[in-house]
C-alpha positions as CSV (number, residue, x, y, z in Angstrom):
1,X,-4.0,8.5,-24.6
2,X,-3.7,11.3,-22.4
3,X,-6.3,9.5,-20.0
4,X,-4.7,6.3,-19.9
5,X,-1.4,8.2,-18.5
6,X,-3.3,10.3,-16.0
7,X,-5.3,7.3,-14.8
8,X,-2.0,5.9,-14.0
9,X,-0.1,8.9,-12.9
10,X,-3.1,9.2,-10.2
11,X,-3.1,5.3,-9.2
12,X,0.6,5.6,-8.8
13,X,-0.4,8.7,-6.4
14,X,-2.6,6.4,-4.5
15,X,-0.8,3.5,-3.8
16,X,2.6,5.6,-2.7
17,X,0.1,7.0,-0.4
18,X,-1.1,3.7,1.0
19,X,2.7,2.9,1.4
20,X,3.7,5.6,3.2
21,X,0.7,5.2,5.5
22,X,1.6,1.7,6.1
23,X,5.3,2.9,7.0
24,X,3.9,5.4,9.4
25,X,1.9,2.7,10.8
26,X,4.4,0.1,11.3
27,X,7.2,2.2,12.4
28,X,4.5,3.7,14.9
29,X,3.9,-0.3,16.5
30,X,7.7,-0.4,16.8
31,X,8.2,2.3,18.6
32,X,5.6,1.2,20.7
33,X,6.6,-2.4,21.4
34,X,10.5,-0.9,22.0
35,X,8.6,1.5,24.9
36,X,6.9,-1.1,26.4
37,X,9.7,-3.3,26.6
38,X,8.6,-5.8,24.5
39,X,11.7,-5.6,22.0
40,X,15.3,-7.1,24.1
41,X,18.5,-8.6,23.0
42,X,16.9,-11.8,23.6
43,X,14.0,-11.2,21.4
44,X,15.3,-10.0,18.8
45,X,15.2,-12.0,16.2
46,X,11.7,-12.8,17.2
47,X,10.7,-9.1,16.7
48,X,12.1,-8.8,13.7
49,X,9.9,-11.9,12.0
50,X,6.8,-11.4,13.6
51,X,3.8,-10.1,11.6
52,X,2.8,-6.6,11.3
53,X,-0.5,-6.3,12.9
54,X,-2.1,-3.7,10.4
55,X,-0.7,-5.8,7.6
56,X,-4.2,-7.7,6.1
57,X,-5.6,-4.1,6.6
58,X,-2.9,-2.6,4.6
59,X,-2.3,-5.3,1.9
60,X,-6.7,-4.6,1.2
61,X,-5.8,-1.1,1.4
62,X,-3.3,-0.9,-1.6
63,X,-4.7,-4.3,-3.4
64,X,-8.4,-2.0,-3.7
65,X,-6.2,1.0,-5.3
66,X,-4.6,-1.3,-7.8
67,X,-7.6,-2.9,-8.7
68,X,-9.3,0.7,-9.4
69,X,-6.2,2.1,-11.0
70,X,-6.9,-0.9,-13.4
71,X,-10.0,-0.5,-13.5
72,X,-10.1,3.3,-14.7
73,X,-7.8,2.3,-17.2
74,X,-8.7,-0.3,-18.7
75,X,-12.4,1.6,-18.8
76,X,-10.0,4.1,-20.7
77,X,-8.2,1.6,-23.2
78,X,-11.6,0.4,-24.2
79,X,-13.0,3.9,-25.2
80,X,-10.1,4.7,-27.1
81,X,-10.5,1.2,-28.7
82,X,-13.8,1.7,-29.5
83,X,-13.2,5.1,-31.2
84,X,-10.7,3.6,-33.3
């Protein structure tokens, strides 16, 4: 089942990619709001609850990977089923 495991091997790929970007992404809008003074003492707790604003992007982003990784295999599990 050698193309079951690289499907997977390559969809785990994917969505670490789509992880780290999202990282990048947020930690890149933090930075930002703690420049322009958005982020205080006060505020805090505030900052650290409110929603990411790439997040529905991102969440698509890695839910369309996992779908495809799922996809590709299960197109593979059904050839080798039908060989058998």
């Amino acid at each position: 089942m050698p193309k079951i495991d690289q499907a997977t091997r390559v969809g785990e790929r994917d969505v670490l990619l789509e992880l780290r970007e999202t990282r990048r992404v947020m930690i890149e809008e933090l930075m930002q709001r703690l420049k322009d003074g958005k982020i205080t003492a006060r505020n805090l707790e505030s900052q650290r609850r409110s929603a990411f604003r790439g997040g529905r992007k991102a969440r698509n982003r890695v839910r369309r990977v996992l779908v495809e990784t799922g996809n590709a295999g299960m197109g593979h599990v059904l050839e080798e089923l039908s060989r058998g």
